[in-house]
C-alpha beads as a LAMMPS data file, in Angstrom:
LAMMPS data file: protein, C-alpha beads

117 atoms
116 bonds

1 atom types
1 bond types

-500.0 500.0 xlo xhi
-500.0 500.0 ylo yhi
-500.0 500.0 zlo zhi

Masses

1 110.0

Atoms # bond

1 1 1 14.418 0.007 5.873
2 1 1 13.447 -0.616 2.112
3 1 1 14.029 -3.889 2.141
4 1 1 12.457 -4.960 5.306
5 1 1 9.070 -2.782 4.010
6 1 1 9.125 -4.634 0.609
7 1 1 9.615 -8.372 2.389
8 1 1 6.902 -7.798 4.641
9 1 1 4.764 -6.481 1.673
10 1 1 6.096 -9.883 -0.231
11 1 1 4.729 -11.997 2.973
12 1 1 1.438 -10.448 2.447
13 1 1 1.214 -10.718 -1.092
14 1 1 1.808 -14.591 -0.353
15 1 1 -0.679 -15.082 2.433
16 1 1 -3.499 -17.298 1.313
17 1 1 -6.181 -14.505 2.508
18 1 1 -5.930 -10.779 3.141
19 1 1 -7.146 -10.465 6.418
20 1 1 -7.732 -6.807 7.945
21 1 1 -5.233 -6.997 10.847
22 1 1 -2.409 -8.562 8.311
23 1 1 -2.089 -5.294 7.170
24 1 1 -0.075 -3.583 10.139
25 1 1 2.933 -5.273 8.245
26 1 1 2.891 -2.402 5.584
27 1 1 2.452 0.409 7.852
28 1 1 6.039 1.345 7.965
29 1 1 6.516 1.069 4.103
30 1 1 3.678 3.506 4.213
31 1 1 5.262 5.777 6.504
32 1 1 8.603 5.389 4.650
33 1 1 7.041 6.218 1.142
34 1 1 4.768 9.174 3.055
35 1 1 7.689 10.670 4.423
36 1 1 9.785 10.388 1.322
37 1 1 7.173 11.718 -1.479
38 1 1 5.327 14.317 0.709
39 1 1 9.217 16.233 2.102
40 1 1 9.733 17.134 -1.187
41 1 1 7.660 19.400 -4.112
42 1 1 6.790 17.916 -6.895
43 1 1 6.237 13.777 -7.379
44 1 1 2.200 14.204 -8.076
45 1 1 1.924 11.169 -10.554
46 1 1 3.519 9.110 -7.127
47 1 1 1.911 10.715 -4.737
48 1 1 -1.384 9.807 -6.304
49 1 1 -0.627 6.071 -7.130
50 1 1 0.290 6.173 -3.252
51 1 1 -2.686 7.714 -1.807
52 1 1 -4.487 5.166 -4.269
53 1 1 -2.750 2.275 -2.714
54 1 1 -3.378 3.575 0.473
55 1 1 -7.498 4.066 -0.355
56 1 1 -7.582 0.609 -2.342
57 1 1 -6.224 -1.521 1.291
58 1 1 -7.476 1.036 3.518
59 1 1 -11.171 1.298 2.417
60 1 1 -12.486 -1.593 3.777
61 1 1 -12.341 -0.083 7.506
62 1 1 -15.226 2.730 6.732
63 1 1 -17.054 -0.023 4.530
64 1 1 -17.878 -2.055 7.713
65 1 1 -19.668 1.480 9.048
66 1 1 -21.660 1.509 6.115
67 1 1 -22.598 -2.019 6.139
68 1 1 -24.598 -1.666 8.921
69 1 1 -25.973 2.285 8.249
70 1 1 -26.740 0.966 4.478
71 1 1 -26.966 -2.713 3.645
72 1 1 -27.012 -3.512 0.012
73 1 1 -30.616 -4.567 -1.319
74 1 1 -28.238 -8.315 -2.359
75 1 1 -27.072 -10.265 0.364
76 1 1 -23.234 -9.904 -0.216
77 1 1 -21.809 -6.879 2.119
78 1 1 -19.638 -4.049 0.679
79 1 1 -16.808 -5.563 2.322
80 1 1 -17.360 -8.702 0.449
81 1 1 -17.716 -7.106 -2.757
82 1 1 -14.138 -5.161 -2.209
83 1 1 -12.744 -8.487 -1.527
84 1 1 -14.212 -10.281 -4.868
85 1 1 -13.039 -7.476 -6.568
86 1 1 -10.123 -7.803 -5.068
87 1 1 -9.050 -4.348 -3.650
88 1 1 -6.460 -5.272 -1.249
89 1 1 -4.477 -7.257 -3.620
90 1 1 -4.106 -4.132 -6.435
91 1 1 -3.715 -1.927 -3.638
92 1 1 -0.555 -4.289 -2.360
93 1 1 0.594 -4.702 -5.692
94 1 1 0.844 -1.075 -6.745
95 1 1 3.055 -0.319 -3.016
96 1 1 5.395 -3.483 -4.024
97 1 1 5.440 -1.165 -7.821
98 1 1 6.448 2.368 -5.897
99 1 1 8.569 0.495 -3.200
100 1 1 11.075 -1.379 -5.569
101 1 1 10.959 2.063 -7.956
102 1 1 11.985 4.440 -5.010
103 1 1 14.300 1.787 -3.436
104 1 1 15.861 1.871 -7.030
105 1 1 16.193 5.769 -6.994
106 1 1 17.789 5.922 -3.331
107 1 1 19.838 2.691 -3.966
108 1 1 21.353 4.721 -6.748
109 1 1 21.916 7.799 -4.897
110 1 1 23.306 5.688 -1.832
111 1 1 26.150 3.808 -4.557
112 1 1 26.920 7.163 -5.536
113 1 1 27.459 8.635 -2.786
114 1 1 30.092 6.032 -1.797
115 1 1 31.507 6.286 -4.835
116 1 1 32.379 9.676 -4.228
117 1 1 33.364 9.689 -0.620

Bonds

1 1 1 2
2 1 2 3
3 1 3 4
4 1 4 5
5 1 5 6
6 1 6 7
7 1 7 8
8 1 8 9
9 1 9 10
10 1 10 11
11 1 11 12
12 1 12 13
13 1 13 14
14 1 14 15
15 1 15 16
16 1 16 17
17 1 17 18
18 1 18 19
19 1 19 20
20 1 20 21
21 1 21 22
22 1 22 23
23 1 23 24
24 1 24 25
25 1 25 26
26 1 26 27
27 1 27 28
28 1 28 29
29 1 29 30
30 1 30 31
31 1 31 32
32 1 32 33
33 1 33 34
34 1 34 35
35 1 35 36
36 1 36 37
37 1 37 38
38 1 38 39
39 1 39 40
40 1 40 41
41 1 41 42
42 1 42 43
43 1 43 44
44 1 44 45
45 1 45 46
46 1 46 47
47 1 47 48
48 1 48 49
49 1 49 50
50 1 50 51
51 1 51 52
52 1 52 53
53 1 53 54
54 1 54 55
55 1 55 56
56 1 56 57
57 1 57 58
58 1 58 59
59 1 59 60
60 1 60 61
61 1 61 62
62 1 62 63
63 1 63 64
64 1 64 65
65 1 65 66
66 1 66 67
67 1 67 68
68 1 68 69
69 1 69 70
70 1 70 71
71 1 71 72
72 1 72 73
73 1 73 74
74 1 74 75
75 1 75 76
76 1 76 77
77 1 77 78
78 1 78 79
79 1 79 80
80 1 80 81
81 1 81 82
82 1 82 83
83 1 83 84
84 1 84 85
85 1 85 86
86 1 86 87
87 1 87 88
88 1 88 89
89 1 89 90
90 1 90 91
91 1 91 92
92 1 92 93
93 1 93 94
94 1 94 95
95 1 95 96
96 1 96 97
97 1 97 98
98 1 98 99
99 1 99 100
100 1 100 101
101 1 101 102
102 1 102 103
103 1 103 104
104 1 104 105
105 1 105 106
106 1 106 107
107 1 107 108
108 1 108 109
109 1 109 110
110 1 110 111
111 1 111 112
112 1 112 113
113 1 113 114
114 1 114 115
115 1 115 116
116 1 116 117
């Protein structure tokens, strides 16, 4: 399930824009690296680079709310402003980071476990 979470994370990280709904692709690496980090004690420095990925593409849903409650005195919107910054794309790049690390850890423990059966 690794590697089908880290090639849909690739397509996205190859799309020309990062449109909102393009992000339903990464929803089950989320849930795979959720489930895997937050079963077990421990992991804080991961678990925070993950909930940072997580806030960095996420954001931009509650920014549209607060477009409209608080408009910036400029004319570009806070949505805009994530998206010159570009947000999404460090957000994307720091799952791809935890994704190949933990698919390296459980790779490993998968080879050894064949090794010993």
């Amino acid at each position: 399930f690794f590697e089908i979470s880290i090639v849909f994370a690739l397509v996205l990280l190859a799309a020309p824009h990062t449109q909102v709904y393009y992000f339903i692709l990464i929803l089950p690496a989320y849930l795979l690296l959720f489930d895997h980090l937050f079963s077990k004690p421990g992991n804080r420095f991961w678990k925070g680079l993950l909930t940072l990925s997580y806030l960095l593409i996420g954001f931009r849903a509650p920014l549209r709310i607060l477009d409209r409650i608080l408009p910036l005195p400029f004319a570009c919107p806070y949505i805009q402003l994530t998206n010159i910054l570009n947000f999404p794309f460090y957000g994307l790049l720091l799952l791809l980071i935890l994704l190949a690390h933990f698919y390296r850890q459980i790779g490993a423990v998968c080879s050894g476990e064949k090794e010993n059966a």
